[in-house]
NURODREN-378390 format. One record per residue (C-alpha): x, y, z; residue in three letters. Coordinates in steps of 0.001 Angstrom, whole numbers, padded with zeros to 6 digits, always signed. Layout:
% NURODREN-378390
XYZALA/...
//
This chain:
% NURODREN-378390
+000000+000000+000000UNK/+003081+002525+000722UNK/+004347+002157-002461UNK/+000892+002571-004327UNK/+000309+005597-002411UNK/+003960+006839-003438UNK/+003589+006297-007108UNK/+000328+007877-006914UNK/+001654+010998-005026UNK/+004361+011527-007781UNK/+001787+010432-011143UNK/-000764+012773-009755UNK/+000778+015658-007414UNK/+004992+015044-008674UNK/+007399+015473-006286UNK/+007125+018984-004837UNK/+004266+018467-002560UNK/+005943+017073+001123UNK/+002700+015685+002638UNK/+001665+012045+001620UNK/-000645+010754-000811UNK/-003012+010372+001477UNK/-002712+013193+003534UNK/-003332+015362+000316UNK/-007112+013443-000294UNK/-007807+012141+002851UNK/-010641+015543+003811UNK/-012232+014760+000447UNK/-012861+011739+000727UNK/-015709+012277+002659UNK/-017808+008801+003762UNK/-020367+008057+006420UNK/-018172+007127+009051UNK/-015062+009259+008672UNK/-016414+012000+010701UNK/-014864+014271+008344UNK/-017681+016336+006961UNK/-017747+019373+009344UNK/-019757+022013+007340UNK/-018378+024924+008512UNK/-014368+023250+008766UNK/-013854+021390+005353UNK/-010458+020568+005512UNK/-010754+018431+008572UNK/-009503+015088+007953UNK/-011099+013350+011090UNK/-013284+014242+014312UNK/-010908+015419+016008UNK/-008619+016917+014141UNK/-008687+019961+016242UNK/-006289+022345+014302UNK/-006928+024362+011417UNK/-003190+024504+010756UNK/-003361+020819+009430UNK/-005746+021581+006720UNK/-004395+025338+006064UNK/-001354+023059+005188UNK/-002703+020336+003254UNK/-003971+023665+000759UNK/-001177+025204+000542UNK/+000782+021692-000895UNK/-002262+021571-003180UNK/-001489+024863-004423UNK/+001928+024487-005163UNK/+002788+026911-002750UNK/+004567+025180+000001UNK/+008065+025854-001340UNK/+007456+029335-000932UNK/+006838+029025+002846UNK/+008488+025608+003948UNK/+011050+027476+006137UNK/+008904+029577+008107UNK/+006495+026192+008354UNK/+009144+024381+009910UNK/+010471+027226+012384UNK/+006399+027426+013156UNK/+006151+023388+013479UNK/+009476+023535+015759UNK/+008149+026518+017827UNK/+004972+025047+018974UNK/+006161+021322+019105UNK/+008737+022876+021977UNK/+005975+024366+023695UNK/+003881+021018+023264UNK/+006833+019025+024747UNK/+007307+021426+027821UNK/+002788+021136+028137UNK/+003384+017415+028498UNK/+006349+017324+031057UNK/+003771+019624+032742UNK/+001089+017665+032675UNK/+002822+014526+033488UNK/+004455+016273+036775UNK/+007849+016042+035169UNK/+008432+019776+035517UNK/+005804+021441+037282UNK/+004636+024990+038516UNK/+001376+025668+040037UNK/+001733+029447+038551UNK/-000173+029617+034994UNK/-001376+033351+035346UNK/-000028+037036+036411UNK/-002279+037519+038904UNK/-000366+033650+040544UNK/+002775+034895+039037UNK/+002809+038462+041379UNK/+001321+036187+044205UNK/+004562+034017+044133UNK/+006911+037052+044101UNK/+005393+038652+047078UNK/+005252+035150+048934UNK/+009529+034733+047889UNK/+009763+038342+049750UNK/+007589+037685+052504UNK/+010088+034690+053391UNK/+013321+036532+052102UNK/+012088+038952+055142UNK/+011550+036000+057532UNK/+015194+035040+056953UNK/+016617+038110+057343UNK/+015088+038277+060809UNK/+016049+035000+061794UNK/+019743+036284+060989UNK/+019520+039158+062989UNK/+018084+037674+066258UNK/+020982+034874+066188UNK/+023738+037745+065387UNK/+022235+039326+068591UNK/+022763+036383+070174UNK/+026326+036683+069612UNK/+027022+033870+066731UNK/+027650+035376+063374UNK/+025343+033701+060503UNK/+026030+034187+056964UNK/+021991+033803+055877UNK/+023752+032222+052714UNK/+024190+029118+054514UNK/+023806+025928+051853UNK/+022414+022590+051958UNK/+025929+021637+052089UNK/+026301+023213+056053UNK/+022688+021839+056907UNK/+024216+018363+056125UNK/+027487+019118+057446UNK/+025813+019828+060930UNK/+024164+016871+060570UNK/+026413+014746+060405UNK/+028889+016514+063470UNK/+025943+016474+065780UNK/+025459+012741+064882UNK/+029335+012436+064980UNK/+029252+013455+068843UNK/+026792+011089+069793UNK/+029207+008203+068358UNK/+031728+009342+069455UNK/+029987+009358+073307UNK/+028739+005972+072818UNK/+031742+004456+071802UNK/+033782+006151+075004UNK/+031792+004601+077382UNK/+032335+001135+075566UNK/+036157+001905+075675UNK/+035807+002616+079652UNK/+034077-000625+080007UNK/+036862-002586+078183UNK/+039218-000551+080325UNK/+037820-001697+083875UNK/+037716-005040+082580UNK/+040045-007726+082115UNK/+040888-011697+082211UNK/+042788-011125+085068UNK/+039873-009714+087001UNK/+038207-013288+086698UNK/+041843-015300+088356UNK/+041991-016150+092151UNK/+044773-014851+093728UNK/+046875-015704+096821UNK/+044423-013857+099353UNK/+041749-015375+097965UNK/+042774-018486+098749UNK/+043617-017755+102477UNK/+040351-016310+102574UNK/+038640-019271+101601UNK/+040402-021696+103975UNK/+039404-019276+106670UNK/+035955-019610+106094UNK/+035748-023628+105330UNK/+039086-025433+106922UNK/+037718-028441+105755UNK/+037587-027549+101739UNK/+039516-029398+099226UNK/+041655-026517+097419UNK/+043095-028949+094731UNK/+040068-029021+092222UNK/+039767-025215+092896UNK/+043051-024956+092015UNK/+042704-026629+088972UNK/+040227-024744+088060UNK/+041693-021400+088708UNK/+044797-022707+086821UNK/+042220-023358+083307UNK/+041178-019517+083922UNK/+044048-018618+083992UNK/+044886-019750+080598UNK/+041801-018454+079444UNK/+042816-014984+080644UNK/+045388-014674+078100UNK/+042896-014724+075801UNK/+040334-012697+077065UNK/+043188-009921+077583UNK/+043849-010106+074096UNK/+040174-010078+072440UNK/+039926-007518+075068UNK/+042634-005288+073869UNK/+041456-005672+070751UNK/+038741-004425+070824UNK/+040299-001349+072890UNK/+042423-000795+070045UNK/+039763-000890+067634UNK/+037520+001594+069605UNK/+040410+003707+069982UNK/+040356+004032+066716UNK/+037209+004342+065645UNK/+037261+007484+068608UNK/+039934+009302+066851UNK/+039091+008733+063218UNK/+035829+010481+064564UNK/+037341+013316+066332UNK/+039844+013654+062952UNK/+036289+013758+060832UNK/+034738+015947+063609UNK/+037407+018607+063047UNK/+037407+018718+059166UNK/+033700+019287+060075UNK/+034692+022166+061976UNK/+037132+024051+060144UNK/+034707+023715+057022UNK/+031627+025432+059029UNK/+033971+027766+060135UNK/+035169+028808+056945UNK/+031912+029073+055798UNK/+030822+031408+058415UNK/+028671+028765+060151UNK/+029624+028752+063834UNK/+029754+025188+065193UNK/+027678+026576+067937UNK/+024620+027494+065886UNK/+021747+024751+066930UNK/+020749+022465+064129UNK/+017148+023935+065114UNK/+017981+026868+063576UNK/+019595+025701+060576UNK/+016813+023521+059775UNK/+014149+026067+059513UNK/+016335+028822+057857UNK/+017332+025691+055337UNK/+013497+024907+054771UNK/+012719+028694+054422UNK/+015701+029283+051730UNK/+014213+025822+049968UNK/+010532+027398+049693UNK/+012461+030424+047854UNK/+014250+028170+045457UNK/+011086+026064+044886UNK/+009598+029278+044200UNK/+011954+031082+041935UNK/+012133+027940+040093UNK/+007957+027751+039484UNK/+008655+031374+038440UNK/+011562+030592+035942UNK/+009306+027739+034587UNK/+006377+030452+033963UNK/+008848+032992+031771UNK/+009932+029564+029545UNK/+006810+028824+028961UNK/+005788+032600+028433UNK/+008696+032576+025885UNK/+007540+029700+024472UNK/+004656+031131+023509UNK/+005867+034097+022161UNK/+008791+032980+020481UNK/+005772+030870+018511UNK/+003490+033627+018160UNK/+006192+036030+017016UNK/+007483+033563+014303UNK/+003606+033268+013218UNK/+002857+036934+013029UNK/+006353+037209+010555UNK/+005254+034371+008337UNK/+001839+036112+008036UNK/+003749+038810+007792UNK/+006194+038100+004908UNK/+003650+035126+003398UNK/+000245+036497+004255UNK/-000044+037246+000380UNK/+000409+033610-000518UNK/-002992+033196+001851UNK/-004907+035761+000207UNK/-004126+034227-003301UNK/-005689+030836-002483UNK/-008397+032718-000827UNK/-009400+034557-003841UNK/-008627+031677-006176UNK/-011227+029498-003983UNK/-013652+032079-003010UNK/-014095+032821-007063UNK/-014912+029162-007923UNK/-017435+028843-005527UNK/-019252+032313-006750UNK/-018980+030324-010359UNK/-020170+026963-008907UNK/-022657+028671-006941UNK/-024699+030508-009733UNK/-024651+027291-011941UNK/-026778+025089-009331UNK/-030184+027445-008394UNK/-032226+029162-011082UNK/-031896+032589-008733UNK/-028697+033710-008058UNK/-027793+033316-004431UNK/-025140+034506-002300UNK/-022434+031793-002222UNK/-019759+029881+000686UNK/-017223+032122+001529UNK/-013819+030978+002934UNK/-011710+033285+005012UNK/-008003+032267+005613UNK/-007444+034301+008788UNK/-003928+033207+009128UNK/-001521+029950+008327UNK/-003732+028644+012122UNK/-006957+029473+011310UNK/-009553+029718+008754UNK/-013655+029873+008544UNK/-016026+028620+005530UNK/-019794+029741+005765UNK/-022380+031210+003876UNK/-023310+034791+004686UNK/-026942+035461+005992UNK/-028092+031738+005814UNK/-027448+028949+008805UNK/-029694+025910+006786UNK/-028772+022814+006969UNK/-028989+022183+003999UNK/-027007+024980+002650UNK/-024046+024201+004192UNK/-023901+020557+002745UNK/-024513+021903-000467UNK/-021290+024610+000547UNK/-019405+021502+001332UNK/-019533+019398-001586UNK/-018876+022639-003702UNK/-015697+023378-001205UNK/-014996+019850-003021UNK/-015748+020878-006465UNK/-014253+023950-006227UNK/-010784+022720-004844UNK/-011080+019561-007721UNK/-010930+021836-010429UNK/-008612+024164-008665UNK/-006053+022117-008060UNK/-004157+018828-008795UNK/-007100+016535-006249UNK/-007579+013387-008617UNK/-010755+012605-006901UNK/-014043+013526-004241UNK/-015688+011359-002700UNK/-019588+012444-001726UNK/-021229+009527+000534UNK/-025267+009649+000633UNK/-025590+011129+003868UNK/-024329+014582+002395UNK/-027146+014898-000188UNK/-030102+014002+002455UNK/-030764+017577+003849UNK/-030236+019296+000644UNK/-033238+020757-001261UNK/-033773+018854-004728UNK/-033172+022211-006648UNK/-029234+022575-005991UNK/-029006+018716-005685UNK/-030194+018483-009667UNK/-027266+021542-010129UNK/-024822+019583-008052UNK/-025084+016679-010477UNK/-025067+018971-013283UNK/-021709+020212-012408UNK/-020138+016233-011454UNK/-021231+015214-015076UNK/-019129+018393-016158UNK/-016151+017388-014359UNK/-013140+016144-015712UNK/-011790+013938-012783UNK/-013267+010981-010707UNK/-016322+011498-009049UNK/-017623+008948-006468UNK/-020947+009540-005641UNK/-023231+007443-003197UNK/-027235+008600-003402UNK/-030202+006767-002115UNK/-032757+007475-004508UNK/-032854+009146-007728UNK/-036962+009455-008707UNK/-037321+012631-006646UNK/-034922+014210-009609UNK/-036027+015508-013042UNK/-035735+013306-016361UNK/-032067+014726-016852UNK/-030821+013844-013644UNK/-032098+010841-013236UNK/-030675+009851-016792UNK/-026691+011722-015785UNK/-026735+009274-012519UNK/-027713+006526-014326UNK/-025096+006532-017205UNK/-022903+006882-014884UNK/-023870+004262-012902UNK/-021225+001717-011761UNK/-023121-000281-009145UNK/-026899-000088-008172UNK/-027580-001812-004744UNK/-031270-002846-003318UNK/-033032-005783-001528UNK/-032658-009394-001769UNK/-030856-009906-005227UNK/-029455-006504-005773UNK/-027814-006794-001969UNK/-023847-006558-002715UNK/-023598-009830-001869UNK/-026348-011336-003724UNK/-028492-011510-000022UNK/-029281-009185+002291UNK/-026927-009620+005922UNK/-029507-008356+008204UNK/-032302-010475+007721UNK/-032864-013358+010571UNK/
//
């Protein structure tokens, strides 16, 4: 199917045009189920195509013209998909700022100056208190006080070990030579020899429990000084950043989480002027290339808005005032018919937006399903199918009935007749599907 579609694009359209075969005939091909027969947005391609900048585009390739404003396309295209890229980190929390107008904008400033105040205070009570604060104090000296104060406790914990270990040793746990006279004072009769034995075996033991015991000394005397060594980097840093040992983490803490709530802040607000720029930048590049291109706009404007005064007059017996299509911009556009709202006259301004751009351009084909012909008055349906059996390109026409139409319709449609489709035997598969 690619390549079909390719070798159509370049037999029909050559190889200027930049959108794809089907992108150039996909809002004129316009069948009961597409959803793409807005009346008053013809060049909508499917429900919701929201943008008029798609279709503005797919005219201008028809045209021809897109060589002539490619560049400032793409600089337009690039523009707006930056903004679209920084809408959907929004939405998906991936950057995010609760400020989307002034009024929340001028809200945030005087909320970053409120707290700027509340700072400054805090620094001038603790200066009073005699401890110099720089108010510029970081994360980096939150964290650093952190980890002294957590530093000292460790440090406590593991001196009262070392004490411990100090106080006790194997010896401590041997029976010595007044013990023993001790013992036969109290109980003459007691055998010392198994004692003795005993207190011999501890005594081995003793040499080792002096050695895991001054083992572990060693290794909390250690750990005590490697602290006291980290404790004092800690120190010196704080102090050459201003921040006085002294100052209670407290403090630091709130002034840290008041400083944060600036940052957070200034950030939402630095977020708002991107996105403010954003949207300029794309608007300013927009207003040039109407600017510098608008011209190009007005042309096809013209060009169109002529064919349907032509196509117009040739399909009532009483001239009537015809569609009108306005090409505000390269964004926007608006087809309807001045001073009349009917139904039925704007599907009759739709299939002649078809016509019109058929004959105006290099569109090998329309495509009119039935439902677009049921609100139309027979009058400028008879005209309508005066003006497909004048055209020179493929027509494909669906219609329910044809009776309701003079002699010389009736005859045009059924010339041209490829396929006629009823009940039972003239069902397109020889039976109709919905019968139980």
């Amino acid at each position: 199917i690619g390549e079909l579609c390719a070798f159509l694009k370049e037999k029909y359209f050559g190889t200027s045009t930049k959108k794809t075969f089907r992108a150039l005939v996909d809002a004129f091909s316009r069948v009961y189920g597409k959803n793409n027969y807005d009346v008053n947005k013809p060049l909508k391609t499917y429900a919701n195509d929201a943008t008029d900048e798609n279709g503005i585009s797919v005219l201008i390739d028809l045209f021809g013209k897109t060589s002539i404003v490619e560049e400032s396309i793409q600089k337009v295209a690039e523009a707006k998909k930056a903004k679209k890229a920084m809408d959907e980190a929004q939405k998906y929390n991936i950057v995010y700022s609760p400020i989307k107008t002034f009024s929340a904008l001028e809200e945030a400033k005087q909320e970053i100056k409120r707290l700027q105040d509340e700072v400054e205070k805090m620094v001038n009570e603790q200066n009073r208190a005699s401890i110099s604060i720089d108010e510029t104090i970081s994360q980096r000296d939150i964290d650093l006080k952190s980890e002294q104060i957590y530093l000292y406790r460790e440090k406590k914990s593991l001196s009262i070990q070392l004490k411990t270990l100090q106080e006790m040793t194997g010896d401590s746990l041997l029976m010595d030579e007044e013990d023993r006279q001790k013992l036969v004072t109290l109980f003459p009769e007691i055998d010392l020899k198994p004692i003795l034995e005993m207190n011999e075996f501890q005594k081995q033991l003793s040499k080792t429990v002096n050695q895991e015991v001054n083992a572990q000394k060693e290794e909390l005397s250690y750990k005590i000084n490697e602290i006291q060594k980290r404790i004092d980097e800690i120190n010196a840093e704080l102090l050459k950043n201003n921040v006085s040992p002294r100052i209670p983490k407290t403090f630091l803490d709130t002034l840290y989480k008041k400083k944060n709530e600036i940052q957070t802040l200034e950030s939402q607000i630095s977020l708002f002027e991107k996105v403010k720029s954003m949207k300029e930048k794309a608007g300013n590049i927009s207003r040039q290339m109407n600017d510098d291109y608008g011209y190009v706009l007005l042309e096809m404007e013209n060009a169109i808005n002529a064919k349907l005064n032509e196509l117009n007059d040739c399909i009532y017996l009483e001239k009537r005032m015809p569609p009108s299509l306005k090409l505000a911009d390269f964004s926007h556009y608006s087809y309807k018919t001045p001073n009349d709202k009917g139904t039925g006259t704007e599907y009759k301004s739709l299939i002649l937006f078809d016509l019109a751009i058929l004959d105006l351009t290099p569109l090998p084909f329309i495509i009119n399903d039935s439902m677009l012909f049921k609100n139309i008055w027979d009058e400028p349906v008879e005209g309508l199918f005066k003006l497909y059996n004048k055209a020179e390109k493929q027509i494909f026409i669906a219609i329910d009935r044809i009776n309701v139409f003079c002699i010389e319709i009736q005859k045009i449609i059924i010339e041209h007749e490829v396929v006629e489709l009823g009940g039972d035997g003239q069902a397109l598969f020889g039976f109709t599907w919905s019968k139980k």
